[in-house]
C-alpha positions as CSV (number, residue, x, y, z in Angstrom):
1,X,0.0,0.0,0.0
2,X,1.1,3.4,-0.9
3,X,2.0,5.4,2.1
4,X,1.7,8.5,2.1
5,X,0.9,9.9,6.0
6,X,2.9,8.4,9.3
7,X,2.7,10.2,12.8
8,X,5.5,10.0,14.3
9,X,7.3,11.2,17.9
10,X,10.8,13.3,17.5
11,X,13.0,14.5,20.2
12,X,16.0,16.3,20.8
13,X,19.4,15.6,23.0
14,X,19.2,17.0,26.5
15,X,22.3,19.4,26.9
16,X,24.9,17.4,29.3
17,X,25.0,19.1,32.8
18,X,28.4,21.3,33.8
19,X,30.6,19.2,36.5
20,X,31.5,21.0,39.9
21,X,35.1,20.2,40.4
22,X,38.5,21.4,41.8
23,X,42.1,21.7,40.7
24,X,43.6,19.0,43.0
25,X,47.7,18.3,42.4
26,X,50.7,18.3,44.5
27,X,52.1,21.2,46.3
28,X,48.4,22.8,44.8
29,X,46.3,21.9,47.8
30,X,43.9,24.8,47.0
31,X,43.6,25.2,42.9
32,X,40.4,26.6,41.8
33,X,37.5,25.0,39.8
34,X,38.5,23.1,37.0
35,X,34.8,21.4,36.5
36,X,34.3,21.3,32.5
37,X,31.0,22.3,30.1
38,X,28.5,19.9,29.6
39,X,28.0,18.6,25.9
40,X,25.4,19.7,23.5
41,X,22.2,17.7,23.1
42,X,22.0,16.5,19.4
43,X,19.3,18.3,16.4
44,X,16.4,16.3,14.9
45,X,17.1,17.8,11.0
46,X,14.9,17.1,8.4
47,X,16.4,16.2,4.9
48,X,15.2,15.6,1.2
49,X,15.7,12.6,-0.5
50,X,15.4,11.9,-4.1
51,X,15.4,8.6,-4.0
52,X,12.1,8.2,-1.8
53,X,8.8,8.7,-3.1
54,X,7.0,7.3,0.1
55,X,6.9,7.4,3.8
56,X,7.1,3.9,4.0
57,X,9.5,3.7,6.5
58,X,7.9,6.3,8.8
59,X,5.0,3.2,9.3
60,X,7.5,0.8,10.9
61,X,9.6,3.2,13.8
62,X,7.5,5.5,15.1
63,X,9.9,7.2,17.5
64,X,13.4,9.0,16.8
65,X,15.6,10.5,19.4
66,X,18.7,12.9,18.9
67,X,21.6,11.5,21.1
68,X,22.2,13.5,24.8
69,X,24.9,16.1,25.3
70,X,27.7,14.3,27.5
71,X,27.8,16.0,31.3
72,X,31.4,17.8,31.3
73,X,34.1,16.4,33.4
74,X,37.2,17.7,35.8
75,X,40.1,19.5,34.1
76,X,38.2,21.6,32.1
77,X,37.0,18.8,30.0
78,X,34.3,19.2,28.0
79,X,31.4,16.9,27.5
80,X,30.9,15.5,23.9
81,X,28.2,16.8,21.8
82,X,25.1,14.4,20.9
83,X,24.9,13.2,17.8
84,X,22.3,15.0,15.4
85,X,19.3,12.6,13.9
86,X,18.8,13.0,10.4
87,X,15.2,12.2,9.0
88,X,14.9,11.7,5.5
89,X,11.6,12.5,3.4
90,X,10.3,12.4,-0.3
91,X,10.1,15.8,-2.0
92,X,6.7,17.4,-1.2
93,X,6.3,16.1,2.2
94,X,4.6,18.6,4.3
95,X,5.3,18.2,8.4
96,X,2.6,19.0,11.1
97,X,2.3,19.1,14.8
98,X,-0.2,16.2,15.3
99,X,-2.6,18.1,17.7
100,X,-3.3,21.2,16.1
101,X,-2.7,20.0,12.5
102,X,-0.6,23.3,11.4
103,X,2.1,23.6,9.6
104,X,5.8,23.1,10.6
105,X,7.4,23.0,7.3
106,X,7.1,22.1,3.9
107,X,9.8,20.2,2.4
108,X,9.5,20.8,-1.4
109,X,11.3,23.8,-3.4
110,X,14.5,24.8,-2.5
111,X,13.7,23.8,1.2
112,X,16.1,20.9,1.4
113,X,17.1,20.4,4.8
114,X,15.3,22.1,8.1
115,X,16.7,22.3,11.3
116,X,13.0,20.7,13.3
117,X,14.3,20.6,17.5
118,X,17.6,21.8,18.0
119,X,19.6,20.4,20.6
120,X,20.1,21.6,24.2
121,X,22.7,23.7,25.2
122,X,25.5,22.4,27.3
123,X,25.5,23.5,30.9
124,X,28.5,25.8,32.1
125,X,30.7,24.3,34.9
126,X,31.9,25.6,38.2
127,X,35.1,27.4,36.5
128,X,32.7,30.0,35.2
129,X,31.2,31.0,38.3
130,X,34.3,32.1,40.2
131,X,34.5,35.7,41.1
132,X,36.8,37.5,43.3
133,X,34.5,37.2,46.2
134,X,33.1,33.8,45.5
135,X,36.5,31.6,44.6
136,X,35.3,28.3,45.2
137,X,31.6,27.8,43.7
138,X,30.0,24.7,44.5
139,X,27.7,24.6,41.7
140,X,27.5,24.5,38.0
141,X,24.7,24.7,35.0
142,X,22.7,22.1,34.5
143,X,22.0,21.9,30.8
144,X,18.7,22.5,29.1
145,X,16.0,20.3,28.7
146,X,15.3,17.8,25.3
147,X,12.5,19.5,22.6
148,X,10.0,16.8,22.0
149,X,7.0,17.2,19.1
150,X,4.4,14.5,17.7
151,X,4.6,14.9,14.5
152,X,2.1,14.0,11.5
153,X,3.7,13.4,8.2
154,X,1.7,14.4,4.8
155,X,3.5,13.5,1.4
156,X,1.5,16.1,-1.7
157,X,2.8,15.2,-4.6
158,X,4.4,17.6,-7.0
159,X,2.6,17.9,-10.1
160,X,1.9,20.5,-12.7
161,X,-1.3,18.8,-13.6
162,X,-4.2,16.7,-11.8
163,X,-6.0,14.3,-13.8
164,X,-9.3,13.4,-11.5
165,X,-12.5,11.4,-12.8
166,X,-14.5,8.1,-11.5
167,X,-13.0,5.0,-11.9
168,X,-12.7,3.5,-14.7
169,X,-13.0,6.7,-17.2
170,X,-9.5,6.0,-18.6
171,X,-7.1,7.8,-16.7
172,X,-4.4,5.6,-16.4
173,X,-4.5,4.7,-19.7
174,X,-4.6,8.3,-20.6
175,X,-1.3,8.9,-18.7
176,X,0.3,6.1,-20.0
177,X,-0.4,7.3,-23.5
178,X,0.9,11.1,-23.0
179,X,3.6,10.4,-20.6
180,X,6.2,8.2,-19.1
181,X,4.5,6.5,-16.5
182,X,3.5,3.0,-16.3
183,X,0.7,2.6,-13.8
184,X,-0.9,-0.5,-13.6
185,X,-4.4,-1.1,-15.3
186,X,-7.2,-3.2,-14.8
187,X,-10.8,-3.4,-15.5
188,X,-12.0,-2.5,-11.4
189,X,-13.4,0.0,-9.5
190,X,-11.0,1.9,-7.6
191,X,-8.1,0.4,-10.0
192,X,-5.6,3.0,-9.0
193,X,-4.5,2.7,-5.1
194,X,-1.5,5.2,-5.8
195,X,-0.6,8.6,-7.2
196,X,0.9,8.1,-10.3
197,X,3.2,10.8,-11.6
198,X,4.3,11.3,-15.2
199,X,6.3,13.6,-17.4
200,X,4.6,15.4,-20.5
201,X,7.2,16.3,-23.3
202,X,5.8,18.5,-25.9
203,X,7.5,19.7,-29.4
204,X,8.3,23.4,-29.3
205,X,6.9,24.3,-25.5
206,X,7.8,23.5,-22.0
207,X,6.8,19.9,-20.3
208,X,5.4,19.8,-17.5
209,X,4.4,17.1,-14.6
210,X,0.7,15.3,-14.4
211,X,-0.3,13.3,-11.9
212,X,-3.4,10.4,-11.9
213,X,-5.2,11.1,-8.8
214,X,-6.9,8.1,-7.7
215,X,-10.9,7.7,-8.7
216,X,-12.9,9.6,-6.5
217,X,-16.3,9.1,-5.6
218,X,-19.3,11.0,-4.1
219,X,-18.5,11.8,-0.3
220,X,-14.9,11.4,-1.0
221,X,-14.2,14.6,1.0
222,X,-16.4,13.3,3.9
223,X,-14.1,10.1,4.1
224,X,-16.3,7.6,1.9
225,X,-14.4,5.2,-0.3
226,X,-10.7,5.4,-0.8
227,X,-10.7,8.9,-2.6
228,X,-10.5,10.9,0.5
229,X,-7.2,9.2,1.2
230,X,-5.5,11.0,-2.1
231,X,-7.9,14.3,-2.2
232,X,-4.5,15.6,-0.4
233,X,-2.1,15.1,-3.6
234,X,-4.1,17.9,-5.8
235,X,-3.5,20.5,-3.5
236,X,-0.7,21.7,-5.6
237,X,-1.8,21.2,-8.7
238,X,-2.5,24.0,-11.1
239,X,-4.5,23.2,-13.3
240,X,-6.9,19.9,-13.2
241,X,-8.3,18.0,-15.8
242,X,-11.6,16.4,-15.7
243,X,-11.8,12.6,-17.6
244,X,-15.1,11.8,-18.0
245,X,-16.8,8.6,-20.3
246,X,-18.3,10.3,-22.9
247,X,-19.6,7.2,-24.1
248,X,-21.4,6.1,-20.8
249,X,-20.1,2.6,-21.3
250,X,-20.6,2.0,-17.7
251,X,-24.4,4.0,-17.6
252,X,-23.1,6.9,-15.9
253,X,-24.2,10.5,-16.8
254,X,-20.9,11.9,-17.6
255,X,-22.4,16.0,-17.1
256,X,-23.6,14.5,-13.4
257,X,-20.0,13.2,-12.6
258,X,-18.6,16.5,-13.5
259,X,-20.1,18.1,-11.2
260,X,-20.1,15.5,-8.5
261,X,-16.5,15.6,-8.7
262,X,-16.3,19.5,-8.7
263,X,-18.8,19.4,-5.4
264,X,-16.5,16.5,-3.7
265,X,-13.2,19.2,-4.5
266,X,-15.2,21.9,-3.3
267,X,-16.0,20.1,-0.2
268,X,-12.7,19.6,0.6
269,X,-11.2,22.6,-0.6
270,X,-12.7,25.5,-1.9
271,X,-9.1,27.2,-3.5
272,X,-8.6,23.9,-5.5
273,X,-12.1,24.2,-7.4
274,X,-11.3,27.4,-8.3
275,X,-8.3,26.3,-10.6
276,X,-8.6,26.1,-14.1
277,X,-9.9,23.4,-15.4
278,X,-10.2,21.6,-18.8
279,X,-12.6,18.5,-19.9
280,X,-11.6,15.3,-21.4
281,X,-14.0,13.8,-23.4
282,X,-13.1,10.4,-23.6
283,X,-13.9,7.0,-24.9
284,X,-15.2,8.6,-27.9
285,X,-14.0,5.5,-30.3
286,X,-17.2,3.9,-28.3
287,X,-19.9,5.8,-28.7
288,X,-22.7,4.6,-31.7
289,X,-26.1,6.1,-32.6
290,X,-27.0,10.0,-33.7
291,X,-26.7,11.9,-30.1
292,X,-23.4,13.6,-30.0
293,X,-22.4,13.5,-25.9
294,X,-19.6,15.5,-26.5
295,X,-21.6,18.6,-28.1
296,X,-23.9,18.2,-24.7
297,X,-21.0,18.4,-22.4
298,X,-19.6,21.6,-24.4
299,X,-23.2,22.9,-24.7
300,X,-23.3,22.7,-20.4
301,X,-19.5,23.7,-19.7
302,X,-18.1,25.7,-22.2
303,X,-20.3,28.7,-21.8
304,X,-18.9,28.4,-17.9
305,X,-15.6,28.7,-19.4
306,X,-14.4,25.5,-19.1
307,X,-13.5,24.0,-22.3
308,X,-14.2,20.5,-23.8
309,X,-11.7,18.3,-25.9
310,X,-13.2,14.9,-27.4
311,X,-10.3,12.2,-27.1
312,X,-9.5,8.7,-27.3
313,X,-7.0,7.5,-25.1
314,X,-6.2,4.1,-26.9
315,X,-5.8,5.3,-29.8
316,X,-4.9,9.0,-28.7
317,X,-7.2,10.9,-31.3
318,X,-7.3,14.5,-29.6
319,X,-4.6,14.1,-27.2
320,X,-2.4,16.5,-28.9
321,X,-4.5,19.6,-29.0
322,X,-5.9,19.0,-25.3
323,X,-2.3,18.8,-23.8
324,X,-0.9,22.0,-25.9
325,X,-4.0,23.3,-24.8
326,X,-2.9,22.6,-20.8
327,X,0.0,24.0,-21.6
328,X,-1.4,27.4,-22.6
329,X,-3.6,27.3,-19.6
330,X,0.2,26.5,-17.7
331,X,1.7,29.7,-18.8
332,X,-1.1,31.8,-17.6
333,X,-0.7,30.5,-14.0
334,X,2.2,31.6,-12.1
335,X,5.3,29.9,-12.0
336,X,6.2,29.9,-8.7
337,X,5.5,26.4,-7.0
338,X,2.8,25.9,-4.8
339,X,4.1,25.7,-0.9
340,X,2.5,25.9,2.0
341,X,3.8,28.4,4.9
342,X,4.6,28.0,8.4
343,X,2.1,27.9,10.7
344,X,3.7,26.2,13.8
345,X,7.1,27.5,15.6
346,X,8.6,24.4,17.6
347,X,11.1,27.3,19.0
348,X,8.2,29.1,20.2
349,X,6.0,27.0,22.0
350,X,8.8,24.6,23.8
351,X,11.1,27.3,25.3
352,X,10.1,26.0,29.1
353,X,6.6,25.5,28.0
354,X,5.4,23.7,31.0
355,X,7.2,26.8,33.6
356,X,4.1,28.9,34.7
357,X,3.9,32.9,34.7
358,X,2.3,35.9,35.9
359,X,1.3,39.0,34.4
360,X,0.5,42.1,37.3
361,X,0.2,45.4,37.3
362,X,2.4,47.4,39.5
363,X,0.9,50.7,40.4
364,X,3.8,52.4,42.1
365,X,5.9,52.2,39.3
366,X,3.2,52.3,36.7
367,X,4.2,49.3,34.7
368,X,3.7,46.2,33.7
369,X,5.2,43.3,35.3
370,X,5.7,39.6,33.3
371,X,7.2,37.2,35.4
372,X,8.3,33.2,35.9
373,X,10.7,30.7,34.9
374,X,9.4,30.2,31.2
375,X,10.1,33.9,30.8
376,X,13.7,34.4,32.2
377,X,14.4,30.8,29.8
378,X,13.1,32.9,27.2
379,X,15.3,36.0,28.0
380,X,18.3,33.5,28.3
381,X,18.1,32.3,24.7
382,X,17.1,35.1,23.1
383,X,19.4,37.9,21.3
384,X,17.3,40.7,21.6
385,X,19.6,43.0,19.6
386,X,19.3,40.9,16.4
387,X,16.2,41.3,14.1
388,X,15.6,37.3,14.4
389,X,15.8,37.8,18.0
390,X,13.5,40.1,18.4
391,X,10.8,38.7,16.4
392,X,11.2,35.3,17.9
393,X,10.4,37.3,21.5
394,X,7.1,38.4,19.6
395,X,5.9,35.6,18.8
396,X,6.8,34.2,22.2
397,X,4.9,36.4,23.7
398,X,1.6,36.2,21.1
399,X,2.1,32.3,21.4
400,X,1.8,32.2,24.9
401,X,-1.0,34.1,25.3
402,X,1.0,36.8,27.3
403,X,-0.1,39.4,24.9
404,X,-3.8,38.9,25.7
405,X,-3.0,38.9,29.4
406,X,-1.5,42.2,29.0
407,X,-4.5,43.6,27.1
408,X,-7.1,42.1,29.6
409,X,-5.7,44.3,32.5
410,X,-6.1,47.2,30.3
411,X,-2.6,48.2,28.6
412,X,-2.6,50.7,26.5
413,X,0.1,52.0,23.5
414,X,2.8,53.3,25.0
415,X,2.5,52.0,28.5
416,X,5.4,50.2,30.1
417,X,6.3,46.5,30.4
418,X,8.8,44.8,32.9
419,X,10.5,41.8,32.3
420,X,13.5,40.8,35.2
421,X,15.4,44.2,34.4
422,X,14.5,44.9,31.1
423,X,11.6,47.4,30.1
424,X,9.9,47.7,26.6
425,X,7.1,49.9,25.3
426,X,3.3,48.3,24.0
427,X,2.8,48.8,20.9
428,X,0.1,47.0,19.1
């Protein structure tokens, strides 16, 4: 079976702790601290690879964990860093956070390789913490916590074109004739369990990519039959073509299907119903007797804007016209691929996101006051004085639902907020 969603749990290295030690040699009964930095905890990366097409592997090992950060050791030593765990995915896999279904990243384009949970940091040991009035500290940094996500795994395929229409209209045969793919065909119902992609080559224009999307049937966006499972692998195609049986072989109405395929698209995703869309007419070498299906189908659509092309896909009558015809309809769309943006911010929401906080207002000095351990982590980590920085304290802040406090106790633009030492003006 063709897999093509896994839900899987990731998590990062724990940073190794600092060491508390002390210089201890002869005729040096006293040295000073010599305990040594912990090791950092190891990345869970994300990487392309071109020589998947599934997330087959995803179904079997469910759970992947970055190696710890080794605790850091007398002598200054150091603690080894954890190794990094390297994930690798097909081309058009788009990652969520299980719960709330957004976003993390989508690995198509030029996004290759994406950093998911970094590591965490190495603790400092005792040889940092001496001062002239405190020479022999008895304590060091612990280091910071592992990043762990649930994730859920979506593989879109990249394609150019769609091809969608019941089973059995002929659209497997239809991409074997036009392109280089060699899907399997057979005379069932739901005859296509997989995606199949294919390359177009045209004489004197650009290619471009087409992809069989499994038949659909009605409530196929509500989950019946096995066309809600593949729904997902349109979502970035551009244009779509409709394959209909124009010569009703099986006793279907093949204006009805139309638009019980456009409602079943439209269910599921308004945006992709809007794209254009172009008609197939096939079977024609079938159809016998005086009424001309083809000339109904134009007669209903066409006026809508949607044109019609008669075909045959055994013998490929009309195949050439209808794909120059795609390919028109190609370079009126806009080049740039179709990727879905960020909705989720690991680095956000796991920066000590179990450490409460408290948001008060301080009359006496007239500010604001955010406080608590998930704040002063934040502050920690955070290089205010970079753009990157900055922004990533926004978003904290939105994230967590600290904005809203703020504005539920009444702060206005311009008014103060305090947060351990450091003071910031609202602005909205």
């Amino acid at each position: 079976m063709f897999a093509d969603r896994a839900r899987v749990y990731v998590r990062s290295g724990k940073g190794g702790d600092g060491h508390v030690s002390f210089r201890r040699e002869k005729y040096v009964p006293n040295g000073g601290p010599d305990g040594g930095d912990g090791g950092n905890g190891g990345s869970v990366i994300l990487q392309v690879d071109d020589g998947l097409n599934t997330l087959t592997d995803y179904r079997h090992v469910r759970k992947y964990h970055a190696e710890d950060g080794e605790n850091g050791g007398k002598r200054n030593c150091r603690g080894k860093n954890g190794a990094d765990i390297i994930l690798k995915i097909p081309e058009g896999t788009v990652i969520k956070e299980a719960e709330s279904g957004k976003i993390i990243t989508d690995m198509s384009g030029e996004n290759r390789r994406f950093v998911l949970l970094t590591g965490g940091r190495g603790g400092n040991g005792n040889q940092h913490y001496a001062t002239s009035t405190m020479q022999v500290p008895k304590y060091a940094q612990p280091g910071q916590p592992a990043k762990e996500l649930e994730l859920l795994m979506e593989l879109k395929v990249i394609a150019d074109v769609g091809l969608v229409g019941f089973p059995n209209v002929g659209k497997s045969t239809f991409l074997t004739k036009v392109s280089n793919a060699r899907p399997k065909i057979a005379n069932y119902h739901f005859t296509t369990l997989n995606p199949h992609l294919g390359v177009v080559d045209l004489e004197d224009a650009k290619g471009f990519v087409i992809a069989d999307i499994p038949g659909l049937i009605e409530g196929a966006s509500e989950g019946v039959g096995l066309g809600f499972e593949f729904l997902r692998h349109i979502e970035r195609t551009k244009v779509i073509i409709h394959i209909v049986d124009a010569a009703s072989t099986e006793g279907r109405d093949p204006i009805q299907d139309i638009y019980a395929i456009n409602k079943e698209l439209e269910t599921y995703n308004p945006e992709i119903a809007n794209r254009p869309q172009v008609i197939a007419a096939n079977k024609t070498d079938m159809i016998f007797g005086d009424e001309d299906p083809v000339q109904k189908l134009k007669n209903e659509f066409e006026p809508q804007g949607i044109r019609v092309y008669p075909i045959s896909a055994i013998s490929g009558k009309g195949i050439r016209e209808l794909l120059y015809y795609v390919r028109e309809m190609l370079d009126k769309t806009d080049d740039k691929p179709i990727v879905f943006e960020q909705e989720f911010f690991p680095e956000y929401m796991l920066v000590g996101s179990d450490d409460p906080f408290t948001v008060t207002y301080d009359k006496e000095a007239n500010e604001y006051v955010v406080e608590g351990p998930r704040i002063e982590k934040m502050l920690g980590y955070t290089n205010l004085e970079s753009e990157k920085g900055f922004t990533f304290f926004q978003n904290f802040l939105k994230l967590n639902g600290i904005l809203e406090q703020l504005e539920e106790l009444g702060i206005q633009e311009g008014d103060t907020v305090r947060m351990y030492g450091l003071s910031f003006d609202y602005y909205k």
